[in-house]
C-alpha angles and dihedrals in degrees: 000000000000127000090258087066105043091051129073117253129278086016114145093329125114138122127286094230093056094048082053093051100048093043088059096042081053098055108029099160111211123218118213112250105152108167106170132334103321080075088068097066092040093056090048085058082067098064137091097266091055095030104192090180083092092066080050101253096123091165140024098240111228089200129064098213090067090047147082114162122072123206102193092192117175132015115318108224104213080240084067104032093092095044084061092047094051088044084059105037091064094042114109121274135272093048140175135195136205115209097212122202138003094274083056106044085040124002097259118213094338089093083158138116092269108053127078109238090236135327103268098078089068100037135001117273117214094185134019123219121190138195134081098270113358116218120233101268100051075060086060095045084060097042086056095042093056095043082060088052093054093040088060088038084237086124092053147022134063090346102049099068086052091053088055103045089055094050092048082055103054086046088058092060103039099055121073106196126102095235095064096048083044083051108048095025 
């Protein structure tokens, strides 16, 4: 009789690949990347009201290299938009981005020469989150959306380098300056 039949079902036995997911939908770690007001209300999600210690993000990271959520709150200028990539590009794998409020998944009402038209055609968005701005707790929705996402591995794995490929591409393609070709080239 092997251990699969002594024990009741569904005791300590699971799949690698779940207990993964879970550990990393339990400790996203958030850096910071506040752009414009939309920042306002993510960094409200950080106190002690909102208390986003419980989805285990007890603090914004300054630095890339601890993180490996973005949360791309408030309208991205094209004279930032390298900075973020860079920003991302040196964050922990495997990452994930939310694209907060309505300026940073489209652009919102700066449908000018200076603003990106939404944040996916520099990285690749997991979630987004619309509103202008979003309070605090439509934050949360999407921080426990995602976390369902990662739990399943939907937000990351084989897939997931294709999805970004794909994205880098059409970034290529929809920018026109020359950093960006220069960046993602």
């Amino acid at each position: 009789m092997s251990f699969d039949e002594k024990s009741p079902a569904g005791f300590a036995l699971a799949k690698v690949e779940d207990f993964v997911g879970w550990a990393h939908s339990a400790s996203l770690w958030p850096v910071t990347m506040g752009l414009a007001c939309c920042a306002i209300e993510m960094m409200a999600f950080g106190t002690p009201r909102f208390d986003g210690s419980r989805f285990g993000m007890e603090v914004f990271r300054a630095s890339p290299r601890q993180a490996d959520l973005m949360i791309v709150s408030g309208r991205v200028s094209h004279k930032m938009a390298p900075v973020v990539r860079t920003v991302y590009d040196q964050m922990a794998d495997p990452k994930w981005v939310i694209s907060m409020g309505v300026c940073a998944s489209s652009g919102g009402m700066f449908n000018n020469y200076a603003i990106v038209q939404g944040v996916d055609h520099v990285l690749p968005v997991d979630i987004y989150l619309p509103g202008c701005p979003p309070r605090p707790e439509m934050l949360i929705h999407a921080i426990l959306e995602l976390q369902k996402h990662v739990i399943k591995g939907q937000a990351f794995g084989p897939h997931r380098k294709e999805i970004a490929r794909k994205a880098e591409e059409a970034a290529l393609n929809a920018t026109p300056t020359h950093e960006m070709k220069g960046l993602l080239a």
